[in-house]
C-alpha positions in Angstrom: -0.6 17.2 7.8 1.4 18.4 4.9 3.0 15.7 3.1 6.6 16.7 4.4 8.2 13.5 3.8 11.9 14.8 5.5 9.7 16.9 8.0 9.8 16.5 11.7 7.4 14.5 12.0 8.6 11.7 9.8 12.5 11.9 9.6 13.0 9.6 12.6 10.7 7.1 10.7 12.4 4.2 8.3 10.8 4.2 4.9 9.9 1.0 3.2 10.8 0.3 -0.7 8.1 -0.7 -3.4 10.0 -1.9 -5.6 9.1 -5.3 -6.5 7.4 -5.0 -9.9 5.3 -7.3 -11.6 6.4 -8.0 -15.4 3.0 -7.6 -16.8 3.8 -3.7 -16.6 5.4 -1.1 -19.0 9.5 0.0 -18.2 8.4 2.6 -16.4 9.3 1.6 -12.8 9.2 4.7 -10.3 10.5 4.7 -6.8 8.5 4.4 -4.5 9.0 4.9 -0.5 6.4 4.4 2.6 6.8 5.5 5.6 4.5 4.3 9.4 4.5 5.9 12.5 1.2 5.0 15.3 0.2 6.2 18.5 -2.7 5.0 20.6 -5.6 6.5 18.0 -3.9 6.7 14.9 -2.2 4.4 12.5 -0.4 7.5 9.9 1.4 6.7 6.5 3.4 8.9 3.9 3.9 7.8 0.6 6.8 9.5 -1.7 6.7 8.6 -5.6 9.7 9.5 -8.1 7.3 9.3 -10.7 6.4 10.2 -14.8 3.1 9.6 -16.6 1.0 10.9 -13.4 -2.4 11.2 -14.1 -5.4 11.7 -10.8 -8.9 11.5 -12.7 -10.9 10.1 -10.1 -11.8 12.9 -7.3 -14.6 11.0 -5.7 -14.5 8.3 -2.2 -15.0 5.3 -3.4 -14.1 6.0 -7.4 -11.5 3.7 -9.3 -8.3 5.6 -8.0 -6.1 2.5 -9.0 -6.4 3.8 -13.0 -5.4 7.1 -11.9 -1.1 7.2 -10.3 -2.4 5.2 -7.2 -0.7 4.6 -3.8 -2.2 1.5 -1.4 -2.3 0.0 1.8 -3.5 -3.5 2.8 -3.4 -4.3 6.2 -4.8 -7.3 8.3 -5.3 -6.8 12.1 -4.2 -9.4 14.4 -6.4 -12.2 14.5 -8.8 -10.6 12.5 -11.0 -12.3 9.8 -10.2 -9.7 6.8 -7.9 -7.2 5.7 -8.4 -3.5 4.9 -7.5 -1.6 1.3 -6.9 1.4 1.1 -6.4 3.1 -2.2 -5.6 6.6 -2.5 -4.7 8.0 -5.7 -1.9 10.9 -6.2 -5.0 13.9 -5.6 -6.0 11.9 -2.7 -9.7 10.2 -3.7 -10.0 6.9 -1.5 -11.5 4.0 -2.4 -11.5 1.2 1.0 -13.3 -1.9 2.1 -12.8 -4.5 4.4 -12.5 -7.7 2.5 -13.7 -10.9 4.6 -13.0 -12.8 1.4 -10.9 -12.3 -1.6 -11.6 -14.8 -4.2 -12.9 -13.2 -6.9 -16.5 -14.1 -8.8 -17.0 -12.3 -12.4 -14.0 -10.2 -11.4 -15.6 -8.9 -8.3 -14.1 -10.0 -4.3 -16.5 -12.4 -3.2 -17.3 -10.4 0.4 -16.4 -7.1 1.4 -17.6 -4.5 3.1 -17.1 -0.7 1.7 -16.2 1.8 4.1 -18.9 4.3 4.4 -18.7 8.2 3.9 -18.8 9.0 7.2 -15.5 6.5 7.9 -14.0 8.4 4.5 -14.5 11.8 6.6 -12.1 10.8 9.5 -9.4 9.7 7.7 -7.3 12.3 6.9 -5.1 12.8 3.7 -2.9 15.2 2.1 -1.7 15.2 -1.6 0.9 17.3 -2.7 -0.6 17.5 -6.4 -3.9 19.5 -7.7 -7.4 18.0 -7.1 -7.4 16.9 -11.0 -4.2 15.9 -13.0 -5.2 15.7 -16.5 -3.7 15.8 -18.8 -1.0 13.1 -17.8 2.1 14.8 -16.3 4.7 13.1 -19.0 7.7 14.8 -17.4 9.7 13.7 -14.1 7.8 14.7 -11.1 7.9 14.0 -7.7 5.0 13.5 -5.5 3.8 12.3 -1.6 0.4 11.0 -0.2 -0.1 11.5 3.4 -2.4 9.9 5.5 -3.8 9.6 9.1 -6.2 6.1 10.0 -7.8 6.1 13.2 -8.1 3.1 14.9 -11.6 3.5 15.5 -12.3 3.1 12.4 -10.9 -0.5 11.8 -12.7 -1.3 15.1 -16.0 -1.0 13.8 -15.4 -4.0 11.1 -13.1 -5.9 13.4 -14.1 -5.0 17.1 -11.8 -3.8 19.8 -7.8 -3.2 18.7 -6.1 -2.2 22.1 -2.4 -1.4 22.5 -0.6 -1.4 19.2 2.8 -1.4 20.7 5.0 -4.8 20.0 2.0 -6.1 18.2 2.5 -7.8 14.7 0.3 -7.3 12.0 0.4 -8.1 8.2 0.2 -5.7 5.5 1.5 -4.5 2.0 2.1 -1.6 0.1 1.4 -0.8 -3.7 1.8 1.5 -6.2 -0.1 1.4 -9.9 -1.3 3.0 -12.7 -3.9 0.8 -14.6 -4.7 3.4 -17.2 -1.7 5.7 -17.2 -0.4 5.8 -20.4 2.3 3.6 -18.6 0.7 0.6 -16.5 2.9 -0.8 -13.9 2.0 -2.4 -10.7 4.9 -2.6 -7.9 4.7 -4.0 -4.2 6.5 -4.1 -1.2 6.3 -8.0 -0.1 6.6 -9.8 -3.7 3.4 -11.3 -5.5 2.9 -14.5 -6.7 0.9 -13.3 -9.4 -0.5 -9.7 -10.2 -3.3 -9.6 -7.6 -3.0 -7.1 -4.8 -6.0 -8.9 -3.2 -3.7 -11.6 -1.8 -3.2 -11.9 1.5 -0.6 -15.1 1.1 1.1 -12.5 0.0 1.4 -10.2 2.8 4.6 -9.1 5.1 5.0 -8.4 8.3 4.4 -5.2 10.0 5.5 -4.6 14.2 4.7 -1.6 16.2 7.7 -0.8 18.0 7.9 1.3 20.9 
């Protein structure tokens, strides 16, 4: 795993655009690309950010990461109950629950459960910045997030997966930066409002062969 977003590993794979940005943000509006590949343990991802304004404060699991230059993935299992978050920010701190039920009471989801340290140990990441950016990079910079998910993982909050392979699941893909000195929050399937936490919201996602 080393981020190589034109590598061999990932230059078969078609990259998604997260581009549709919510108008509560600032003009700054960087391009932002996500690529999927699976095989029978794994779910990986690599993000790639054209980015400005970076800032990656937050270096612990389960820390705010979506004020720091933050990447996500939401993903609902078929026929689950709940969907997954998973925020990594651009030095690669996670923050990830499952969430059973997004409404939100003082400001807080309703029910979720966070993922636990020893789940934050087997999922792999690589970012391609330093472990802290601070101050805020203000110049043009590009940067990638790679990650690795194993299946087993998901399976202990939503039991037994099987075969990915033809299966459709739902999912979308964000990129923030709540206290950069530049807010802006961008997804891949539009929102009807600026709340990530809504699955309504979600695409489609198949696992070819």
């Amino acid at each position: 795993m080393q981020g190589l977003w034109d590598g061999a590993f990932w230059r078969q794979a078609q990259p998604l655009f997260v581009g549709c940005f919510r108008p509560e943000g600032s003009d700054h509006r960087p391009l932002t690309f996500c690529k999927l590949f699976y095989n029978e343990q794994n779910i990986f991802g690599i993000f790639r950010v054209e980015d400005q304004y970076v800032r990656g404060i937050h270096t612990r699991f389960q820390s705010d990461v979506w004020k720091d230059s933050c990447v996500e993935f939401f993903v609902q299992t078929k026929n689950s109950e709940g969907y997954f978050n998973f925020e990594f920010n651009c030095v690669g701190a996670l923050l990830a629950s499952y969430v059973t039920n997004s409404e939100r009471v003082e400001g807080r989801l309703k029910q979720s459960a966070s993922l636990t340290p020893d789940d934050d140990r087997q999922i792999r990441r690589f970012a391609s910045l330093p472990f802290v950016v601070e101050p805020e990079i203000t110049k043009p910079v590009v940067w990638t997030l790679e990650f690795s998910i194993p299946l087993i993982v998901l399976e202990k909050y939503v039991g037994q997966i099987g075969t990915l392979k033809e299966k459709i699941w739902h999912a979308n893909f964000y990129k923030c930066g709540n206290e950069t000195s530049h807010p802006h929050w961008a997804s891949w399937a539009p929102l009807s409002t600026r709340n990530f936490h809504d699955p309504a919201s979600f695409g489609q996602i198949e696992f070819c062969q």
